[in-house]
Residue frames relative to the residue before (quaternion, step in Angstrom):
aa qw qx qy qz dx dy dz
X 1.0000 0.0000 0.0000 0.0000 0.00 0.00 0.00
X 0.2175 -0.6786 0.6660 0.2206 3.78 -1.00 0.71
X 0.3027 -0.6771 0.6706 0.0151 3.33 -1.19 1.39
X 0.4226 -0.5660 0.6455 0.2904 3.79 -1.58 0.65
X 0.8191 0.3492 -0.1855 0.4157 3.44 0.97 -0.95
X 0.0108 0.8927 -0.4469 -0.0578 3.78 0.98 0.95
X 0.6708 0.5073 -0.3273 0.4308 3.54 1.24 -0.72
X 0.7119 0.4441 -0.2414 0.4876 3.51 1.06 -0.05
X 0.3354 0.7741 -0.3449 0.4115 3.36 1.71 0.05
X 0.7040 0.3497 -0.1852 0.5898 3.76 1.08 -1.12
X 0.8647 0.2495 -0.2212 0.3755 3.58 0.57 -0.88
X 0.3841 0.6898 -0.5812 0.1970 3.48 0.92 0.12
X 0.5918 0.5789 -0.4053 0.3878 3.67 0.40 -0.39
X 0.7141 0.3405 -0.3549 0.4982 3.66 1.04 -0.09
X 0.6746 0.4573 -0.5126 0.2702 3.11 0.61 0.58
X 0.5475 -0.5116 0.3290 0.5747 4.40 -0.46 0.35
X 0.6462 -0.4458 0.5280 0.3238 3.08 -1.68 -0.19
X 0.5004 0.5245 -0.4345 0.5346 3.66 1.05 -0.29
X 0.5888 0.4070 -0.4216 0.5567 4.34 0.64 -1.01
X 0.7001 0.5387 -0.4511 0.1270 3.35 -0.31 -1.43
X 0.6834 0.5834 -0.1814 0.3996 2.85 1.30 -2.09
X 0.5619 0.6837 -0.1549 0.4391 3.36 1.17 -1.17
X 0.5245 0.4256 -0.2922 0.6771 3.85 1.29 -0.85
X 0.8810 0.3201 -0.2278 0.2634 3.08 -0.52 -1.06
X 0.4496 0.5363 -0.3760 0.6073 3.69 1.64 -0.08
X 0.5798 0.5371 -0.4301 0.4363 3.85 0.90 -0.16
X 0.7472 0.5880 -0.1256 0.2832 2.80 0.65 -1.14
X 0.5797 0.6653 0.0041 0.4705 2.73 1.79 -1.12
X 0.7433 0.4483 -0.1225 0.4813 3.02 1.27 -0.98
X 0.4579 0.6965 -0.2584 0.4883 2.75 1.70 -0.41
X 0.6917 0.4331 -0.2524 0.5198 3.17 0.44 -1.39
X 0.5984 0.4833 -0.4224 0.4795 3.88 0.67 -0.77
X 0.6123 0.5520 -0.3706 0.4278 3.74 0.48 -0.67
X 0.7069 0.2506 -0.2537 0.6108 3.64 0.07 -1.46
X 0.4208 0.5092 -0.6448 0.3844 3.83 0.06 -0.03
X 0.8456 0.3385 -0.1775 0.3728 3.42 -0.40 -2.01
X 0.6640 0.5071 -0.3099 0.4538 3.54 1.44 0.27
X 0.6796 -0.5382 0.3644 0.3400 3.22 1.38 0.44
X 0.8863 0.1452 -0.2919 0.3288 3.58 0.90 -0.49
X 0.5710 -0.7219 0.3801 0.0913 2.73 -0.44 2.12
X 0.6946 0.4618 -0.3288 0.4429 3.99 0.68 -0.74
X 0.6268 0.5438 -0.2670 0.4901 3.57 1.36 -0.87
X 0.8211 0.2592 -0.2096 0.4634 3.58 1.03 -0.51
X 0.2853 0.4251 -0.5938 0.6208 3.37 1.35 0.96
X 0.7378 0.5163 -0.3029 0.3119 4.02 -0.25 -0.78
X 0.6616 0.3284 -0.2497 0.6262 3.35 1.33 -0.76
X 0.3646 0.6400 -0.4059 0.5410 4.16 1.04 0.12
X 0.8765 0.2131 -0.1211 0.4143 2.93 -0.53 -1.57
X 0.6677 0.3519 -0.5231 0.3958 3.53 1.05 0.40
X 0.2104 0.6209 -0.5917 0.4692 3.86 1.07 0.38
X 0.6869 0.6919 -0.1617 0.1527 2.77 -0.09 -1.48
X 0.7000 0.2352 -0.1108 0.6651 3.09 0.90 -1.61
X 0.6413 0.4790 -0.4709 0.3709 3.68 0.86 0.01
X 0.3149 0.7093 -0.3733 0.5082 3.47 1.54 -0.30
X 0.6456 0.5636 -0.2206 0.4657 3.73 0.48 -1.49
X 0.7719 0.4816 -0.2350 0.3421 3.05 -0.03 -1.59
X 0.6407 0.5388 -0.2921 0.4625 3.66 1.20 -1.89
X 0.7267 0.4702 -0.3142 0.3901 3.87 0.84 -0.87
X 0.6796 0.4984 -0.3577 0.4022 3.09 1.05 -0.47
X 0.4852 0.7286 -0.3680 0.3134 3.89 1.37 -0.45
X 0.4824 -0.6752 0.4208 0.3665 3.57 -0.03 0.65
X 0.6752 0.4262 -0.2229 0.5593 3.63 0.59 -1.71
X 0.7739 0.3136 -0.3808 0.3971 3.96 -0.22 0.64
X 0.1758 0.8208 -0.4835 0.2483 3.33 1.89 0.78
X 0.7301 0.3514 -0.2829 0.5133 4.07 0.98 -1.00
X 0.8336 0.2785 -0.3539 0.3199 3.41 0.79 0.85
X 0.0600 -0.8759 0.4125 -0.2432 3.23 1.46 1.45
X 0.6709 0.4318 -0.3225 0.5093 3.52 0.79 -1.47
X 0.8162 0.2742 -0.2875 0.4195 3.39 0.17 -0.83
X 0.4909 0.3790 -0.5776 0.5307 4.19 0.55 0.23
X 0.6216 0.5119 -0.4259 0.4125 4.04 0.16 -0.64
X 0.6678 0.6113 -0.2750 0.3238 3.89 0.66 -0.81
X 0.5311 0.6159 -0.1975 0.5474 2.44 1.81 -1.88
X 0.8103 0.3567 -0.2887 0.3643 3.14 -0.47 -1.47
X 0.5208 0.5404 -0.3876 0.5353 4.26 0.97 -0.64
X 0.5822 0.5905 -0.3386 0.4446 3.94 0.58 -1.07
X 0.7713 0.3926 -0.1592 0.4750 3.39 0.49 -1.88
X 0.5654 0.6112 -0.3506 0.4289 3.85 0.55 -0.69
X 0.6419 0.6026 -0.1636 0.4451 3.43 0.92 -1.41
X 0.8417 0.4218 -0.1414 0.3060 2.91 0.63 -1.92
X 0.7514 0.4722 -0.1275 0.4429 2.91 1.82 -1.22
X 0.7583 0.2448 -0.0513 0.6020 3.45 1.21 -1.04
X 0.6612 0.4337 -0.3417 0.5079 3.83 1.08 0.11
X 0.8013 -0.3464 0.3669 0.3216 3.67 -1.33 -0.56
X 0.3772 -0.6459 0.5534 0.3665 3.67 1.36 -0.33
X 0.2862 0.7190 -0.6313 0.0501 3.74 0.02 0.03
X 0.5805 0.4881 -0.4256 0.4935 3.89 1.25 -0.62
X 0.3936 -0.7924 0.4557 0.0979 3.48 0.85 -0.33
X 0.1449 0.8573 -0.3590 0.3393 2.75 1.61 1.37
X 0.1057 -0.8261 0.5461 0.0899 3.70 -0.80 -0.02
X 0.5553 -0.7524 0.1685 0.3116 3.37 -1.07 0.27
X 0.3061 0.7457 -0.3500 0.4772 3.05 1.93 -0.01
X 0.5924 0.6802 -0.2166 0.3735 3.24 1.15 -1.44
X 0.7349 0.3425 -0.1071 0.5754 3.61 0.97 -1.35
X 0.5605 0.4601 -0.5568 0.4051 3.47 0.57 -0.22
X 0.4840 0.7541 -0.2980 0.3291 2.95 0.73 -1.43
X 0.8245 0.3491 -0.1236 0.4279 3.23 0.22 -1.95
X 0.6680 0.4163 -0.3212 0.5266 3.72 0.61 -0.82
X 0.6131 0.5428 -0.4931 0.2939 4.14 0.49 -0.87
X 0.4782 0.6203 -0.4118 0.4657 3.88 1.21 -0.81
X 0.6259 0.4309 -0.3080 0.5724 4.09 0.30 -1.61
X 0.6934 0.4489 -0.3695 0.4256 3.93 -0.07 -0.79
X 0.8057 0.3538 -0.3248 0.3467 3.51 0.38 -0.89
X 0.6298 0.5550 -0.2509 0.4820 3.35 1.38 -0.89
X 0.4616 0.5873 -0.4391 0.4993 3.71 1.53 0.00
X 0.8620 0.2523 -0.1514 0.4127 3.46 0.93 -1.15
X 0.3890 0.5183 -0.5238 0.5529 3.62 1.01 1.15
């Protein structure tokens, strides 16, 4: 697989699950930004790197008891971002969700 994020490819696994989540809520938001700005190519780009950071968090051994809920996430965000919204998410919604993982990164 070619990754956007190759330098984090070896070390993501040392960071906690509070960073990971935290990266990838960056990322995220991003896309939600250039979304509500219209540019659609910039927030597929900032997506599909979630995404592969999405990848990376499942693949970490030590976040094995929390699969169901990085899998939900990542089904939630797909939907929300590149599908129909049937869960009927929003973006408040994700800030929300990811600003918790961001703060508890920095305590």
């Amino acid at each position: 697989m070619n990754f956007q994020h190759q330098e984090l490819a070896n070390n993501w696994n040392k960071l906690t699950i509070f960073e990971q989540m935290a990266n990838i809520g960056s990322e995220i938001i991003r896309a939600i930004n250039w979304k509500n700005k219209n540019n659609l190519e910039y927030s597929r780009m900032a997506f599909e790197r979630a995404l592969e950071l999405i990848y990376f968090t499942v693949a970490d051994h030590k976040n094995i008891k929390r699969l169901r809920e990085i899998t939900k996430m990542r089904e939630l965000l797909i939907d929300y971002l590149a599908g129909e919204n049937i869960y009927k998410s929003s973006d408040e919604c994700w800030q929300k969700y990811f600003y918790s993982f961001n703060y508890a990164a920095r305590i």
